[in-house]
C-alpha positions in Angstrom: 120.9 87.3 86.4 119.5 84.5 88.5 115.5 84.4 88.1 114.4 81.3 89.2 110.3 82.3 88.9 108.1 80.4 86.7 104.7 81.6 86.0 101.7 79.1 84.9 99.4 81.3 82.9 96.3 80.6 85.6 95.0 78.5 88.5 91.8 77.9 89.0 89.4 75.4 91.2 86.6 74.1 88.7 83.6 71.8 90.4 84.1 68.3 88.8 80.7 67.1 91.3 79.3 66.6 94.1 81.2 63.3 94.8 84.6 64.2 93.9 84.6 67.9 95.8 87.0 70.2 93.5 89.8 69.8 91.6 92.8 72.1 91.9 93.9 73.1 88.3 96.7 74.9 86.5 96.5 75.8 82.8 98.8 76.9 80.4 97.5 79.1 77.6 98.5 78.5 74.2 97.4 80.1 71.2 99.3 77.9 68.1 99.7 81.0 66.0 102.5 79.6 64.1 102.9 78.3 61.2 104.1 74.7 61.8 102.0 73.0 64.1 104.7 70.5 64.8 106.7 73.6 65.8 104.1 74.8 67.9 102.9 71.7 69.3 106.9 71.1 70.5 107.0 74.3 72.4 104.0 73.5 74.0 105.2 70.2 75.1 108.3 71.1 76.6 106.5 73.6 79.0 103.9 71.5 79.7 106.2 68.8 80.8 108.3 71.3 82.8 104.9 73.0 84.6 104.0 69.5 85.3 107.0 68.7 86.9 107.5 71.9 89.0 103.3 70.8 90.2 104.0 67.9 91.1 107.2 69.3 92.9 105.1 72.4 94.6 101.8 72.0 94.2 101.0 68.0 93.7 97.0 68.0 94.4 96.7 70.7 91.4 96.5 69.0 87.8 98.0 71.0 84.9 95.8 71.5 81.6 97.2 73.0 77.9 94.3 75.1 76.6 94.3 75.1 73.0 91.7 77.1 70.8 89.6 73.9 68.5 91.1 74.8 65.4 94.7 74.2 66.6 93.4 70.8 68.5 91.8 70.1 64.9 95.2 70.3 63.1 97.2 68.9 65.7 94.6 65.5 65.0 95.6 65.3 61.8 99.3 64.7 62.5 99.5 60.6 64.1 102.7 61.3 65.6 101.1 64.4 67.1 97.9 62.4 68.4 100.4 59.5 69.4 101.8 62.0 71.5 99.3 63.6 73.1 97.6 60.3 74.1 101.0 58.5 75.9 101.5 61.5 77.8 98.3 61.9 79.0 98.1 65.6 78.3 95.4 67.2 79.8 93.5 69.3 77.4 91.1 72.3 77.2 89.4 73.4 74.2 88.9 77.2 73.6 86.4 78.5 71.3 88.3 82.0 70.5 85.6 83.9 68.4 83.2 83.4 71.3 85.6 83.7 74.2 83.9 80.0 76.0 85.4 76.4 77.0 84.5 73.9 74.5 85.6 70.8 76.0 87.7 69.8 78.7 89.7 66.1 77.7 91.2 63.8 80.1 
């Protein structure tokens, strides 16, 4: 079987201001429900890494985010080769509150 479709959770155009227009954005959804967050963490970088090189391939004027609920961003802080990680490749973050269903924070 040849399926060669990849799916990015959702794309979206969010107002960053008046000055800069919009912003095309992809984000992939992540929940971190398991229980090694260096297990988690790796799956989520290896598809983030692959969505952002299919964007820049397809679609290079949209920026790819990882939404992450706070509590999983919290944990993944406490690791520093986590953190390291996160901060060399520049990976675009947003933070999901899940209990109330709202964007917390948007990083980089």
């Amino acid at each position: 079987m040849n399926n060669n479709r990849v799916m990015v959770d959702l794309g979206v155009e969010r107002i960053i201001g008046v000055e800069k227009g919009k912003e095309k954005i992809a984000v992939e959804i992540k929940s971190f429900t398991s229980d090694s967050t260096i297990h988690a963490y790796y799956e989520a970088l290896g598809q983030y890494i692959f969505y952002s090189d299919l964007l820049e391939f397809k679609e290079s004027d949209r920026k790819l985010y990882l939404a992450i609920p706070t509590d999983a961003y919290e944990r993944l802080q406490e690791n520093d080769l986590i953190k390291m990680s996160l901060d060399w490749r520049s990976i675009r973050l947003v933070l999901i509150n899940i209990k109330e269903n709202r964007i917390v924070k948007w990083i980089r």
